[in-house]
N, C-alpha and C positions, 0 to 999 in steps of 0.2 A: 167105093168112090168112083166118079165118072172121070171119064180123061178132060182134060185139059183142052176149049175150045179156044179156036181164035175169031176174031169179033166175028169176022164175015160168016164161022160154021155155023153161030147160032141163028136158029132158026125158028124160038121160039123168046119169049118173055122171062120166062121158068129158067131156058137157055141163059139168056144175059142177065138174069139177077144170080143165079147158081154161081156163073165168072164172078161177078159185083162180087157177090161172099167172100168167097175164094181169095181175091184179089183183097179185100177189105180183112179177113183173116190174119194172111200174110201184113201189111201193115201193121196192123196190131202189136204181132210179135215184133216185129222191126222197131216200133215205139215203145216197145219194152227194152229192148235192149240196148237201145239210144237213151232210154229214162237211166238204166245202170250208171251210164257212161255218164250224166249228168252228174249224177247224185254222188259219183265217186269225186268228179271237178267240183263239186260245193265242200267236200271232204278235206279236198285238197288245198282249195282257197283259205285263205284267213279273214277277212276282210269283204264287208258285202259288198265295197262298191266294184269289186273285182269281179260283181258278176253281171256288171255293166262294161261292155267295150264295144265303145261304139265302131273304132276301125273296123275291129274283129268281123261284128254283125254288119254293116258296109261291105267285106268281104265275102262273107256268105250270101247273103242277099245276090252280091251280082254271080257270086259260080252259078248260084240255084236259078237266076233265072237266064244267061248263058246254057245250063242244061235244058232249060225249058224248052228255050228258043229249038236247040239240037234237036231235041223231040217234039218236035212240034207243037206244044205247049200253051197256052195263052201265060205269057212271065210274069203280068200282073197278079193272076189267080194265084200262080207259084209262090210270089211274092209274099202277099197276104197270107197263106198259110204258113209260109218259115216265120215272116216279121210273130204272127201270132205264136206260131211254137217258140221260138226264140224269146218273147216279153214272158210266155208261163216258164219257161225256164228261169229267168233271171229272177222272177221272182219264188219259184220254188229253192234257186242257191241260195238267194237272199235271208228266206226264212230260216234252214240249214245252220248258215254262218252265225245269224245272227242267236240262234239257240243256242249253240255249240259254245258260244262267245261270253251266253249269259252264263251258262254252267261253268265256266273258268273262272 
């Protein structure tokens, strides 16, 4: 495996898609093990509409795109991608609770 460039060493295409991977890899795993984390809170929950809170996701939204802003970021784009991760979460507890619910 090739060392680790930063944007400016690449100096090829091959260069900045090989990072992209890399980079997009790492994610991956990162979304796995954020999935764990969910799938244990739908576990935990009893009740689907508990995996609705709107404060909660209003909280998150503005850290995630306050860290945007820090890193330079465009917040909207931020935005959009937590708002989307966060609505397939609620509905992956959703379906969880409500299965879990029917077998009781």
């Amino acid at each position: 495996m090739s060392a680790r460039k930063l944007p400016a060493e690449c100096e090829t295409k091959d260069d900045v898609r090989a990072e992209i991977d890399r980079i997009d890899n790492a994610l991956i795993a990162l979304f796995a093990e954020r999935h764990g984390y969910v799938t244990r809170m739908a576990e935990i929950k009893t009740d689907p509409h508990e995996a609705n809170d709107p404060a909660r996701i209003a909280a998150i939204v503005a850290r995630r795109r306050q860290q945007a802003l820090a890193l330079d970021l465009d917040e909207d784009q931020v935005e959009l991608i937590w708002r989307t991760l966060i609505d397939w979460n609620i509905n992956y507890e959703k379906g969880i609770i409500i299965a879990r619910n029917r077998k009781s």
